[in-house]
PDB file of N, CA, C and O in Angstrom:
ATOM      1  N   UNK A   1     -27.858  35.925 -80.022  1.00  0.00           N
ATOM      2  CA  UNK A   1     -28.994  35.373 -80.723  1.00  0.00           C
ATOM      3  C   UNK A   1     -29.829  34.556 -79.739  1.00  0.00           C
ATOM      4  O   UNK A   1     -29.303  33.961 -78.798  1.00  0.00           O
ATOM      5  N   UNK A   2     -31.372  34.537 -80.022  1.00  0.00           N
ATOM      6  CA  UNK A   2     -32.407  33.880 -78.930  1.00  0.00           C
ATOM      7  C   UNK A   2     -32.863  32.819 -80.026  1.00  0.00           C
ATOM      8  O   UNK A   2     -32.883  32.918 -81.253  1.00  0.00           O
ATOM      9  N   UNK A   3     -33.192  31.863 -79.257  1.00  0.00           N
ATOM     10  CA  UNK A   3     -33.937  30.931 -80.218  1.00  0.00           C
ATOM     11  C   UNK A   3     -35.203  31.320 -81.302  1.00  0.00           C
ATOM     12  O   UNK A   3     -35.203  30.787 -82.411  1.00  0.00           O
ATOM     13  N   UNK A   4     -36.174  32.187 -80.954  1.00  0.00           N
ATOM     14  CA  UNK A   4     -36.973  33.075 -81.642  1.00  0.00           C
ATOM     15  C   UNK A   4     -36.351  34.128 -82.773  1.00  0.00           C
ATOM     16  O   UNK A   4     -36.941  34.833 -83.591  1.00  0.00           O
ATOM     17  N   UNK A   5     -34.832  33.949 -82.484  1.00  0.00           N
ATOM     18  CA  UNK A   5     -34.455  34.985 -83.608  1.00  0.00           C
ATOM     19  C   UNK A   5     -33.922  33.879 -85.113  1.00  0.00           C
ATOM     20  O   UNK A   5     -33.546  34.310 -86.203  1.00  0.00           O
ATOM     21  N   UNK A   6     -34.022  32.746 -84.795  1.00  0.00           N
ATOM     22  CA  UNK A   6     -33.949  31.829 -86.218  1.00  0.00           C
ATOM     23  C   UNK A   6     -34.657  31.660 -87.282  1.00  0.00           C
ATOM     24  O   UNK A   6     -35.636  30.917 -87.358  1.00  0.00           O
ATOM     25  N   UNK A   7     -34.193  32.355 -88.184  1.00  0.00           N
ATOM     26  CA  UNK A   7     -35.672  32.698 -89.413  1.00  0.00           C
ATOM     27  C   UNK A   7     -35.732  31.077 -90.467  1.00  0.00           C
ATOM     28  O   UNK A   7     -34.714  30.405 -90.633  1.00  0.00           O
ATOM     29  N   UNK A   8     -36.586  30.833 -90.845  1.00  0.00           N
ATOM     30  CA  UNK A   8     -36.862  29.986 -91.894  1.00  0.00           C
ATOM     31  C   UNK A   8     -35.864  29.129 -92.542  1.00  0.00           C
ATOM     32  O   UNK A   8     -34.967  29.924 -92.824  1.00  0.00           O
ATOM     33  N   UNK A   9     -35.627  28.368 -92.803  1.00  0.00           N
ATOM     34  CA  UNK A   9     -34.327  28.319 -94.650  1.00  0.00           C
ATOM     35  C   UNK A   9     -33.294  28.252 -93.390  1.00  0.00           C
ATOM     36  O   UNK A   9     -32.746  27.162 -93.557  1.00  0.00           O
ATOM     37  N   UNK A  10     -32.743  28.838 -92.226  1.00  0.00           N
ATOM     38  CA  UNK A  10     -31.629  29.069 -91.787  1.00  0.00           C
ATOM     39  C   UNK A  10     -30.952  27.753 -91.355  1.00  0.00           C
ATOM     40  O   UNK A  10     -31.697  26.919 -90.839  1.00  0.00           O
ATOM     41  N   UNK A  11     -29.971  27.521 -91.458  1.00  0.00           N
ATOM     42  CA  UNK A  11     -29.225  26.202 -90.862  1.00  0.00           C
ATOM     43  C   UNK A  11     -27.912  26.546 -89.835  1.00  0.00           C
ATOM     44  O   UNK A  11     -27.029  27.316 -90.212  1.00  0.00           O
ATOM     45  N   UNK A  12     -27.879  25.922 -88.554  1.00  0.00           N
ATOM     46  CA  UNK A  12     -26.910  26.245 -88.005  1.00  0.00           C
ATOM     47  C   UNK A  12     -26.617  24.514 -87.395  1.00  0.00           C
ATOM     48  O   UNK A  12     -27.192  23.437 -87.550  1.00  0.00           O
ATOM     49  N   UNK A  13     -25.509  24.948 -86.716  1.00  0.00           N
ATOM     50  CA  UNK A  13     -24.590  22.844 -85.958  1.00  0.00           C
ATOM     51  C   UNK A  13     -25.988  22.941 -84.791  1.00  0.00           C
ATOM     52  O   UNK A  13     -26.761  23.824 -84.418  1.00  0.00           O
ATOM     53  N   UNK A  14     -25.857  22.082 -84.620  1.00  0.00           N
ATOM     54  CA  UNK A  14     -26.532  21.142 -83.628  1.00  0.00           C
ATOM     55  C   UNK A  14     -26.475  21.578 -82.140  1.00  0.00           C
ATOM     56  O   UNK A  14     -27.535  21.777 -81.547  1.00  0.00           O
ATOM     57  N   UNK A  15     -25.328  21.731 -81.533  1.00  0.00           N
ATOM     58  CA  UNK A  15     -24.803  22.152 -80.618  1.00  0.00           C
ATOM     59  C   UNK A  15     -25.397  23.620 -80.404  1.00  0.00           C
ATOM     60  O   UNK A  15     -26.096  23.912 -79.434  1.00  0.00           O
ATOM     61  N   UNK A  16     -25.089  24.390 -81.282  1.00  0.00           N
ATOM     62  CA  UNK A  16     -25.653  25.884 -80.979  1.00  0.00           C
ATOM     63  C   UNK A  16     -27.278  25.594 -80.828  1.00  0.00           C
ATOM     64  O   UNK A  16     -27.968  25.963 -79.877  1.00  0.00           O
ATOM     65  N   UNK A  17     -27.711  24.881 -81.934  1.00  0.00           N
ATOM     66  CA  UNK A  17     -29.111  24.872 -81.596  1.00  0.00           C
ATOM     67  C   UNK A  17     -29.972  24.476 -80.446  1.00  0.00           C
ATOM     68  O   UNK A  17     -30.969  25.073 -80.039  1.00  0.00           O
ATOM     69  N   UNK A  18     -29.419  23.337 -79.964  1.00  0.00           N
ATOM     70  CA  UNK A  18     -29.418  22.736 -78.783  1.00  0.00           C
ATOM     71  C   UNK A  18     -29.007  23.758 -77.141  1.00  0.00           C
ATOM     72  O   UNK A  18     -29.382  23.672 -75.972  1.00  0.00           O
ATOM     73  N   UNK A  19     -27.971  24.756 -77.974  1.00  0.00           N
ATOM     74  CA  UNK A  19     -28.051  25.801 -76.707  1.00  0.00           C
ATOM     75  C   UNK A  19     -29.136  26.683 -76.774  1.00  0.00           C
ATOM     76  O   UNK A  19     -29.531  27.134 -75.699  1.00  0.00           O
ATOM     77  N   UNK A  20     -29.635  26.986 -77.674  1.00  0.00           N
ATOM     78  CA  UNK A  20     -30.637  27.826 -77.634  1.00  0.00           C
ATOM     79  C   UNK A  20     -31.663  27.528 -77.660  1.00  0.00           C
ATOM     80  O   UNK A  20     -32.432  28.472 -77.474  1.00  0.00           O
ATOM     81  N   UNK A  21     -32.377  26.056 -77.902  1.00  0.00           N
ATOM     82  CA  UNK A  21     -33.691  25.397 -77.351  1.00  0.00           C
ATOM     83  C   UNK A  21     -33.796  24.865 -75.816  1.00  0.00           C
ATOM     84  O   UNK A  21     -34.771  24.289 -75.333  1.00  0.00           O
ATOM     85  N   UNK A  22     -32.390  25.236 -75.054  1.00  0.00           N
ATOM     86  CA  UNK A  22     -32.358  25.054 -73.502  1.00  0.00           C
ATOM     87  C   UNK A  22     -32.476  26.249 -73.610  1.00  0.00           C
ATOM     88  O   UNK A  22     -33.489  26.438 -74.283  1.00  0.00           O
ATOM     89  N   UNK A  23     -32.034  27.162 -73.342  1.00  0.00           N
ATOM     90  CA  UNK A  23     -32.089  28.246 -72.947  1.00  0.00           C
ATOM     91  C   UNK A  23     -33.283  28.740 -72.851  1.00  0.00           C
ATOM     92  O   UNK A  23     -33.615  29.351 -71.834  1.00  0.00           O
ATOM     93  N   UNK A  24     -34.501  28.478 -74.355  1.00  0.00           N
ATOM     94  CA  UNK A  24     -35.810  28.765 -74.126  1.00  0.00           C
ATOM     95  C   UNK A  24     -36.757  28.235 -73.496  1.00  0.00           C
ATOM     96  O   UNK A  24     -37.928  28.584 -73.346  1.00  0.00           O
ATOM     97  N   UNK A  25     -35.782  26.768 -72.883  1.00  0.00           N
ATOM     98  CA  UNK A  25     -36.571  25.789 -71.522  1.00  0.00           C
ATOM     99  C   UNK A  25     -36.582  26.521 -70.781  1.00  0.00           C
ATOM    100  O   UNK A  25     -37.684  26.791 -70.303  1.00  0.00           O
ATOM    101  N   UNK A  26     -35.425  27.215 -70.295  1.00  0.00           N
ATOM    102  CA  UNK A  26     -35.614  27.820 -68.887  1.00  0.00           C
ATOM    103  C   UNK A  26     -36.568  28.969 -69.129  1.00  0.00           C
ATOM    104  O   UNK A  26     -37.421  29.162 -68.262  1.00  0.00           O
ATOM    105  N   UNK A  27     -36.536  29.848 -70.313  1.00  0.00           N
ATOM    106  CA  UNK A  27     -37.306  30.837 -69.969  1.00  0.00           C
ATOM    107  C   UNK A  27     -38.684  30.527 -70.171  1.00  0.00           C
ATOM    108  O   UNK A  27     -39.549  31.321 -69.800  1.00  0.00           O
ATOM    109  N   UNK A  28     -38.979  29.410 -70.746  1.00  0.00           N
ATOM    110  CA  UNK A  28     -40.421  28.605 -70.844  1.00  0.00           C
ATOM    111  C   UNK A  28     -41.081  28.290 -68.805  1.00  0.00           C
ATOM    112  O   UNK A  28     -42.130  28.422 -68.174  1.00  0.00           O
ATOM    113  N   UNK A  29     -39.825  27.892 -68.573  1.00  0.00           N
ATOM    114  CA  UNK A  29     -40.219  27.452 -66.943  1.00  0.00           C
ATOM    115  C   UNK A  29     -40.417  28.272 -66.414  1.00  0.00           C
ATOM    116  O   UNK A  29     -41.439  28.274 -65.727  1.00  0.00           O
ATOM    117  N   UNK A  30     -39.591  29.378 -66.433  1.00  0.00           N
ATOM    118  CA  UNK A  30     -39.458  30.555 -65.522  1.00  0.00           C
ATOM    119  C   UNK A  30     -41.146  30.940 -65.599  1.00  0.00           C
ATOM    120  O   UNK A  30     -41.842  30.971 -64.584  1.00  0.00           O
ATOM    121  N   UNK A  31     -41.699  31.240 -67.044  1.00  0.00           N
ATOM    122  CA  UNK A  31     -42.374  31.861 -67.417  1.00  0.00           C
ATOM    123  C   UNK A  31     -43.955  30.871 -66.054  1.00  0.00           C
ATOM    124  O   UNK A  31     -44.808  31.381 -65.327  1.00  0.00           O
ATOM    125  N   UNK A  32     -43.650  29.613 -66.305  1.00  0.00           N
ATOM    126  CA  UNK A  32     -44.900  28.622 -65.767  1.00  0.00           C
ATOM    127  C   UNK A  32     -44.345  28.772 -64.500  1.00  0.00           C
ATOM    128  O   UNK A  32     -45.365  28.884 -63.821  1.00  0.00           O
ATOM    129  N   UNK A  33     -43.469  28.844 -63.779  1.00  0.00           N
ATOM    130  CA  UNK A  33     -43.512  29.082 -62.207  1.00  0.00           C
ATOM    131  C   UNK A  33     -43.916  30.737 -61.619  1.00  0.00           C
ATOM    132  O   UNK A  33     -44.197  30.980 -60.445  1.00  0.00           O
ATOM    133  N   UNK A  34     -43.872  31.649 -62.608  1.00  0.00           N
ATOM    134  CA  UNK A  34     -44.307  32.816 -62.060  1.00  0.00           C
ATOM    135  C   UNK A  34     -46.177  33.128 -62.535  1.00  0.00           C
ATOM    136  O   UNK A  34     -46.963  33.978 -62.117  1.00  0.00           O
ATOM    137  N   UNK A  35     -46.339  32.082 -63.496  1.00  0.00           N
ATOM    138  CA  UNK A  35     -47.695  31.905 -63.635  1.00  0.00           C
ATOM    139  C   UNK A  35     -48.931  31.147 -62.501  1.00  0.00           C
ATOM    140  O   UNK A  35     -50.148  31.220 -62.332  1.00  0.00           O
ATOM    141  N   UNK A  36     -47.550  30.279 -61.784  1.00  0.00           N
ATOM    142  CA  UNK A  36     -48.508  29.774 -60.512  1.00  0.00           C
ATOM    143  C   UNK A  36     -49.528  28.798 -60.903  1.00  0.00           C
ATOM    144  O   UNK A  36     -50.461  28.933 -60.110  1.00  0.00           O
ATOM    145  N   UNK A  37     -49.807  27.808 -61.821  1.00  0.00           N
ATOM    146  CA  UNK A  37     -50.198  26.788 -63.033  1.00  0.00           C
ATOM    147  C   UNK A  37     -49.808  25.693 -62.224  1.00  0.00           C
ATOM    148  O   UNK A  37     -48.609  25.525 -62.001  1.00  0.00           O
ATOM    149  N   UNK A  38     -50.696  24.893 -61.734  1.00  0.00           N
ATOM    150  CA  UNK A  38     -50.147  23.723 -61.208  1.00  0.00           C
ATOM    151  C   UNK A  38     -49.899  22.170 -62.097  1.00  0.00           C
ATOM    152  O   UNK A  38     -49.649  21.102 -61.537  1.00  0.00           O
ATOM    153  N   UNK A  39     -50.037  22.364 -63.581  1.00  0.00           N
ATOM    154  CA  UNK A  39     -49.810  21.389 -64.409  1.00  0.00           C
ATOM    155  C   UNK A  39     -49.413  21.857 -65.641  1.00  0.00           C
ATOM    156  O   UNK A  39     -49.312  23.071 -65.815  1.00  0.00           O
ATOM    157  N   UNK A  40     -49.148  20.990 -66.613  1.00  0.00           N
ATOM    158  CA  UNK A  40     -48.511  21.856 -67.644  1.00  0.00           C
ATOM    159  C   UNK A  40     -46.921  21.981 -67.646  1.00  0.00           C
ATOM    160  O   UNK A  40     -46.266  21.956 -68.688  1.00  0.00           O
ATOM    161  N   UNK A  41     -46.478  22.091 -66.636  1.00  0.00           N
ATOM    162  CA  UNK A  41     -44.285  22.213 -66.888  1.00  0.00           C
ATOM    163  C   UNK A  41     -44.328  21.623 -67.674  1.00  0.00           C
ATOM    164  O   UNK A  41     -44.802  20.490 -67.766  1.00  0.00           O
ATOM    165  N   UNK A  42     -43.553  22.631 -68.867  1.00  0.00           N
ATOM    166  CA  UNK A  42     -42.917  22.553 -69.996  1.00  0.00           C
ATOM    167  C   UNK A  42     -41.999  20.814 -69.977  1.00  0.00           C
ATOM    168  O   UNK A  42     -41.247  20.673 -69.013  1.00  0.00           O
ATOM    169  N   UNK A  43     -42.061  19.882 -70.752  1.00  0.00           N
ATOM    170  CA  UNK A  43     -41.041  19.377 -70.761  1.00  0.00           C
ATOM    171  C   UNK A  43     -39.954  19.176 -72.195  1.00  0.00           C
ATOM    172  O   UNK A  43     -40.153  19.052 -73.404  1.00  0.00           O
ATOM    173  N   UNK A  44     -38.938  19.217 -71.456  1.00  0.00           N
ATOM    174  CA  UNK A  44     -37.117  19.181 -71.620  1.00  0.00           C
ATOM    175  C   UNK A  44     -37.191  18.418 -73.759  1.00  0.00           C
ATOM    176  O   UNK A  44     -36.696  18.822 -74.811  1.00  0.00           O
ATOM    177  N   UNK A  45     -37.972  17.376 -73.423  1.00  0.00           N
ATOM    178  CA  UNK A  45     -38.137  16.073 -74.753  1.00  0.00           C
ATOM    179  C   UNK A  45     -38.184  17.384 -75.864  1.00  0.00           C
ATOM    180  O   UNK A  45     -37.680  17.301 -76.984  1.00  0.00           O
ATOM    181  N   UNK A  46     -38.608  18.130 -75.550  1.00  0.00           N
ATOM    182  CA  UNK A  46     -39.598  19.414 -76.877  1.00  0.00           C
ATOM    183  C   UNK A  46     -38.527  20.501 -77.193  1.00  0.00           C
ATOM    184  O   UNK A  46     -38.667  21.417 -78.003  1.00  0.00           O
ATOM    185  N   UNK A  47     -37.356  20.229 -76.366  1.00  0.00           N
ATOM    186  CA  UNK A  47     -36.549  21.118 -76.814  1.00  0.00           C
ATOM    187  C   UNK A  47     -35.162  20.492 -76.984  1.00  0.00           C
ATOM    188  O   UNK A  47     -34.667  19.689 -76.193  1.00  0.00           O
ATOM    189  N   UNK A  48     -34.527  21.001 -78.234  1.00  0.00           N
ATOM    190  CA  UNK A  48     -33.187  20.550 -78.524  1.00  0.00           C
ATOM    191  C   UNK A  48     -33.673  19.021 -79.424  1.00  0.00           C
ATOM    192  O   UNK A  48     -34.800  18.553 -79.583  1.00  0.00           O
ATOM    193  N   UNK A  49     -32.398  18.540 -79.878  1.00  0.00           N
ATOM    194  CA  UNK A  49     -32.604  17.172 -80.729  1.00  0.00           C
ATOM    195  C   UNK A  49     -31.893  16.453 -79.394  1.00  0.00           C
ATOM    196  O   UNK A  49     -31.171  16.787 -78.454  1.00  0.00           O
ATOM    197  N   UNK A  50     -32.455  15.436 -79.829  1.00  0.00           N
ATOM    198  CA  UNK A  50     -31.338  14.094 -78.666  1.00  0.00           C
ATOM    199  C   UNK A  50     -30.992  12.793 -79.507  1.00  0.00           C
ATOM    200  O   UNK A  50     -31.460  12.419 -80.583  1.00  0.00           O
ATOM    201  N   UNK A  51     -30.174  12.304 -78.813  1.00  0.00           N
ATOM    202  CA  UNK A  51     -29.327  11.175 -79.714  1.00  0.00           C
ATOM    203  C   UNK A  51     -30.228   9.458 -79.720  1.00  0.00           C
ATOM    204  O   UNK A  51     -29.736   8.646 -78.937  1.00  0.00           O
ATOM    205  N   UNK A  52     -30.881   9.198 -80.163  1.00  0.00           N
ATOM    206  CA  UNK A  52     -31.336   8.029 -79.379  1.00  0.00           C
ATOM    207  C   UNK A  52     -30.468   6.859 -78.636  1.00  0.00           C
ATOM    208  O   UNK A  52     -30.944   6.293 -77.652  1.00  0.00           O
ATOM    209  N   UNK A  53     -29.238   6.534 -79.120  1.00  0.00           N
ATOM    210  CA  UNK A  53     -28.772   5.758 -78.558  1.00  0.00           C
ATOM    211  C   UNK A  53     -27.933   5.991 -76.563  1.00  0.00           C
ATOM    212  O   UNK A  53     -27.626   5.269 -75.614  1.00  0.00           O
ATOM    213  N   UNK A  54     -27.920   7.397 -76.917  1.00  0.00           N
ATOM    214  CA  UNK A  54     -27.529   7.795 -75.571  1.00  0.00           C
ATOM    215  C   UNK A  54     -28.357   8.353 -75.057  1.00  0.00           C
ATOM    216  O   UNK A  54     -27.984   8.570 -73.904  1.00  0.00           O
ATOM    217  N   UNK A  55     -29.531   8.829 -75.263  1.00  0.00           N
ATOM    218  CA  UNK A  55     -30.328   9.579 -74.634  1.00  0.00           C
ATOM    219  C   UNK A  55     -29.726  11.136 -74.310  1.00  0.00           C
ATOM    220  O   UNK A  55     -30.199  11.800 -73.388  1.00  0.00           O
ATOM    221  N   UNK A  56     -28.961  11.489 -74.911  1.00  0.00           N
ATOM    222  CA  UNK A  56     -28.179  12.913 -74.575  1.00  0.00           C
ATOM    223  C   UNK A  56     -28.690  13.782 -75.598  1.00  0.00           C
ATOM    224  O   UNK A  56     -29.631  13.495 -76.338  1.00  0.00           O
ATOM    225  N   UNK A  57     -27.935  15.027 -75.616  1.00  0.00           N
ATOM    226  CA  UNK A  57     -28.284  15.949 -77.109  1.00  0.00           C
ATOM    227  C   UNK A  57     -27.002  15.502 -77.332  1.00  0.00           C
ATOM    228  O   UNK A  57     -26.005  15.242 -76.659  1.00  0.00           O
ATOM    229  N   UNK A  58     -27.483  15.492 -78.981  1.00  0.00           N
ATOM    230  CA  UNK A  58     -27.034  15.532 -80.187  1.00  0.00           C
ATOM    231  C   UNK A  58     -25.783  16.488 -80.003  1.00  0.00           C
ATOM    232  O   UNK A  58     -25.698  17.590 -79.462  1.00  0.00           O
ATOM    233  N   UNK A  59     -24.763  15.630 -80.690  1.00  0.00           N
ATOM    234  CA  UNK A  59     -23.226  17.022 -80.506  1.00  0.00           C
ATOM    235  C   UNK A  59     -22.889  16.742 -81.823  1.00  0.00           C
ATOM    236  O   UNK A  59     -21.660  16.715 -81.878  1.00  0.00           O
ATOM    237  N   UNK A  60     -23.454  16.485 -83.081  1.00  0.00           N
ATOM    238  CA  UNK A  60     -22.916  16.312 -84.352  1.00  0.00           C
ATOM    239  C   UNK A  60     -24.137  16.885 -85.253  1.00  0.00           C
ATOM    240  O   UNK A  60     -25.237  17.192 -84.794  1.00  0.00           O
ATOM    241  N   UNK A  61     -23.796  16.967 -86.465  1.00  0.00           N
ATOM    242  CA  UNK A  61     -25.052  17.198 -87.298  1.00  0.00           C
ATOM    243  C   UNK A  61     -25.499  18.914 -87.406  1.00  0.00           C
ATOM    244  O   UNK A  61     -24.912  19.588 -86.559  1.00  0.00           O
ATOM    245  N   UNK A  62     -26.160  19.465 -88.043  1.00  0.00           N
ATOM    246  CA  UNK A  62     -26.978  20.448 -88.969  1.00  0.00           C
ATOM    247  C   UNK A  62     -28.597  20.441 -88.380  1.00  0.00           C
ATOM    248  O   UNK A  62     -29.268  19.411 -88.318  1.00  0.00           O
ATOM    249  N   UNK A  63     -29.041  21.675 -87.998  1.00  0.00           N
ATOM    250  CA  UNK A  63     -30.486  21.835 -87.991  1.00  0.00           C
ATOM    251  C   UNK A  63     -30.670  22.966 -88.881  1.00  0.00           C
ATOM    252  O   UNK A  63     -29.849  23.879 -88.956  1.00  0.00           O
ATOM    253  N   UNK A  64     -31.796  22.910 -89.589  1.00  0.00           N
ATOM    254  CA  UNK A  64     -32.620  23.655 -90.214  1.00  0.00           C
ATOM    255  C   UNK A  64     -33.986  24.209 -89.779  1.00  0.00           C
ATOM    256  O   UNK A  64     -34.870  23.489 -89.316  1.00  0.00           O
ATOM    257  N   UNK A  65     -34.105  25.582 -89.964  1.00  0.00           N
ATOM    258  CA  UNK A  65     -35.448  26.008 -89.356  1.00  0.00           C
ATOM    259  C   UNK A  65     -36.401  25.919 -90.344  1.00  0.00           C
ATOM    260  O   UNK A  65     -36.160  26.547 -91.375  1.00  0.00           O
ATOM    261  N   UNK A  66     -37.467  25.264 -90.278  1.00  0.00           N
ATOM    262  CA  UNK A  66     -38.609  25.036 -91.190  1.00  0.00           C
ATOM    263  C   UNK A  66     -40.026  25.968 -90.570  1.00  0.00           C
ATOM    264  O   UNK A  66     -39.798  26.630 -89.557  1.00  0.00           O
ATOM    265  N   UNK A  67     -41.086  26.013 -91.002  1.00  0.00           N
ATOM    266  CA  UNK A  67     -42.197  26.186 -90.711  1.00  0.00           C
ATOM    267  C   UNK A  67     -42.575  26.009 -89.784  1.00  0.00           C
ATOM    268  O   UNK A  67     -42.987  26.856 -88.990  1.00  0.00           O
ATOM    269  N   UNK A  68     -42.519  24.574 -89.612  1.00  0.00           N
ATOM    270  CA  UNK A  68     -43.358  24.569 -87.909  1.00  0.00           C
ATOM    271  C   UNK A  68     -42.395  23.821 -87.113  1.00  0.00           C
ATOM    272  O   UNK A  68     -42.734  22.651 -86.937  1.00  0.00           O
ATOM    273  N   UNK A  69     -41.219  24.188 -86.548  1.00  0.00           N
ATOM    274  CA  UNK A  69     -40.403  23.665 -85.789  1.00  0.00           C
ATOM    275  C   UNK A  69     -39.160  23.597 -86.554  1.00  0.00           C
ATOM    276  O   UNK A  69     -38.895  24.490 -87.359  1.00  0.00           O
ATOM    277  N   UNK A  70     -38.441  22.688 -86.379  1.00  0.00           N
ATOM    278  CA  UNK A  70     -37.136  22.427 -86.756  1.00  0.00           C
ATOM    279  C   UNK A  70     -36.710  20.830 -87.584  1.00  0.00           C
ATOM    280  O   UNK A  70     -37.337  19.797 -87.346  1.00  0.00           O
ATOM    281  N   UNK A  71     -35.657  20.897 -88.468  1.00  0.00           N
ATOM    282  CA  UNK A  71     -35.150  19.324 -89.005  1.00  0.00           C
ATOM    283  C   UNK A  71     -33.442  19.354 -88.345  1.00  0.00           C
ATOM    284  O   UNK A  71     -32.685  20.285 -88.070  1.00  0.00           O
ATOM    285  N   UNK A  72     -33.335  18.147 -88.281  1.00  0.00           N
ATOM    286  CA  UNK A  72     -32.100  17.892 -88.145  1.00  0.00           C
ATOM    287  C   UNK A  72     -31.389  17.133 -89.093  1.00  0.00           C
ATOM    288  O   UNK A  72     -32.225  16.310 -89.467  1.00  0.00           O
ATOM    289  N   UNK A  73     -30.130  16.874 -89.828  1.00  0.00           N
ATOM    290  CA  UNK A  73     -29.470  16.761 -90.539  1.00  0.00           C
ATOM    291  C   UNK A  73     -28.221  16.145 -90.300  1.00  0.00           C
ATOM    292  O   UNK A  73     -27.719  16.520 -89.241  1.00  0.00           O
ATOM    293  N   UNK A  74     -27.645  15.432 -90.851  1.00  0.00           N
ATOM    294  CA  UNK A  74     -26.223  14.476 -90.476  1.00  0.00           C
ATOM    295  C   UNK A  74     -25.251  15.141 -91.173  1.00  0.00           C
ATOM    296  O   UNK A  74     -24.052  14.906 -91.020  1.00  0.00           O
ATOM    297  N   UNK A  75     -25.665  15.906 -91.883  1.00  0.00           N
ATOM    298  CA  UNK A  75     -24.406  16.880 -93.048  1.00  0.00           C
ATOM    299  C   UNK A  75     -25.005  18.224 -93.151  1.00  0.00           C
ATOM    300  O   UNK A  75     -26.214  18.215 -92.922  1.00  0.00           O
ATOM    301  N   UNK A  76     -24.436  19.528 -93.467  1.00  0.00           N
ATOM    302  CA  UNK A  76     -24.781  20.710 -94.227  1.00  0.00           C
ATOM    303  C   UNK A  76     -25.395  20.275 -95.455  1.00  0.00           C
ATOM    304  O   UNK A  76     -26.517  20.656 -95.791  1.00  0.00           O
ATOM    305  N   UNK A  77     -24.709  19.511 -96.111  1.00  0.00           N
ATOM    306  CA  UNK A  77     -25.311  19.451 -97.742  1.00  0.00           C
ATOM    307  C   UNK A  77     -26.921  18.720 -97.754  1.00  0.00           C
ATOM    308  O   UNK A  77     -27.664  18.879 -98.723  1.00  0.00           O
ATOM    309  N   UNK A  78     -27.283  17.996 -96.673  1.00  0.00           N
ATOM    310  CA  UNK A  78     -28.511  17.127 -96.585  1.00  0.00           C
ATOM    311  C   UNK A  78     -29.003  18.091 -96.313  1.00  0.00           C
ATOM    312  O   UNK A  78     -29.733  18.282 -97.285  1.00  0.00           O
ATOM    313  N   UNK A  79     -29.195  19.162 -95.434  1.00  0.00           N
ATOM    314  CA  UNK A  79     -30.030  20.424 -95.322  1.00  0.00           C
ATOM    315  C   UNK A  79     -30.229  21.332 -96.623  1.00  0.00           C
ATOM    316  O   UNK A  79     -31.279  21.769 -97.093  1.00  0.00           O
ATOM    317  N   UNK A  80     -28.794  21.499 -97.106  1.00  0.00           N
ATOM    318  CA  UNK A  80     -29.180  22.515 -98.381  1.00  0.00           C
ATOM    319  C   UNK A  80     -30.431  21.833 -99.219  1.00  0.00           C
ATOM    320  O   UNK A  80     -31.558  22.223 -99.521  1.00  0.00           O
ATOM    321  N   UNK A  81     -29.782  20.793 -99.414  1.00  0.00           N
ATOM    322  CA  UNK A  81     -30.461  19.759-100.793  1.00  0.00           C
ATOM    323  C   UNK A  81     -31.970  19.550-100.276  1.00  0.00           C
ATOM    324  O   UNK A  81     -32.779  18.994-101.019  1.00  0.00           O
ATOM    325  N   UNK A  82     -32.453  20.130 -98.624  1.00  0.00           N
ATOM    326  CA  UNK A  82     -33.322  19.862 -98.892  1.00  0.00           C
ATOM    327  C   UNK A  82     -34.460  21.319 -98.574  1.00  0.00           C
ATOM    328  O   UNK A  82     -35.681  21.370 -98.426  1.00  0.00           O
ATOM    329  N   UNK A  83     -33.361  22.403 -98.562  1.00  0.00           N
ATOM    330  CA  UNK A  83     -33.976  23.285 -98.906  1.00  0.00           C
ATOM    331  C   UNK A  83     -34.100  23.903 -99.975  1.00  0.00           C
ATOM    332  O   UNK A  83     -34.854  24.837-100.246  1.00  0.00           O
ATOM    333  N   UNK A  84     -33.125  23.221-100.782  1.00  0.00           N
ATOM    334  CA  UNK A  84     -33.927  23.531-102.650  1.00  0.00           C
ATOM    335  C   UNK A  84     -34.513  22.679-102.944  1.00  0.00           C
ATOM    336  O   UNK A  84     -35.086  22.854-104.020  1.00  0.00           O
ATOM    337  N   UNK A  85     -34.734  21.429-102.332  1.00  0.00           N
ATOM    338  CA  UNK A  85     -36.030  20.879-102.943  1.00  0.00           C
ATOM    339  C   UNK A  85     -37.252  21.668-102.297  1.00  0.00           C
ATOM    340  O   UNK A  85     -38.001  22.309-103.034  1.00  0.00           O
ATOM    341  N   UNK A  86     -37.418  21.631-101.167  1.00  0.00           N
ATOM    342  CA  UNK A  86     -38.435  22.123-100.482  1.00  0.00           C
ATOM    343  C   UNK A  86     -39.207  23.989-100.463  1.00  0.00           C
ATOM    344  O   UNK A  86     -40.229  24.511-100.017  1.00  0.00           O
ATOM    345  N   UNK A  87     -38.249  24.341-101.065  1.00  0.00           N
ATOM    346  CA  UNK A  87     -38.524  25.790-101.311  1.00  0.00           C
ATOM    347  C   UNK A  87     -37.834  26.070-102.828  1.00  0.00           C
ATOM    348  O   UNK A  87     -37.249  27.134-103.031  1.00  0.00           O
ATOM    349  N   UNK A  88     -37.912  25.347-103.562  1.00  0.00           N
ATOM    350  CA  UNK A  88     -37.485  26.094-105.193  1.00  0.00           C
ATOM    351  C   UNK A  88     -39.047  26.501-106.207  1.00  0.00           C
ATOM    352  O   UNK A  88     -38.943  27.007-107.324  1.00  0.00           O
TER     353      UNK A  88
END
């Protein structure tokens, strides 16, 4: 699975998500160093969730794919509950 392959409504852990919003860093970079763009590198902040108190990613918790980006979640059930509110 690629990060582009996460449809809507979908919820997966944190961790996976977080592998697959790096993963689309690099191919985001790759993409701006073979473009030859001298401003603009993608930055790191825009991808994955991070913890505030450590400044790391997130290794606990639920993301949900929404509309325009992503939510993050402290439980599965805080995601469901808020995708039947948000889509019923």
């Amino acid at each position: 699975m690629i990060y582009e392959d996460l449809k809507i409504g979908q919820i997966i852990p944190v961790k996976e998500y977080n592998s697959l919003a790096l993963e689309k860093y690099s191919r985001d970079c790759d993409k701006y160093r073979e473009s030859g763009q001298n401003s603009g590198m993608p930055q790191i902040a825009f991808y994955g969730f991070y913890s505030p108190r450590t400044q790391d990613h997130r290794k606990s918790g639920f993301v949900l794919k929404v509309e325009r980006g992503s939510r993050w979640f402290k439980t599965k059930q805080e995601a469901v509950a808020y995708v039947e509110k948000a889509y019923a």
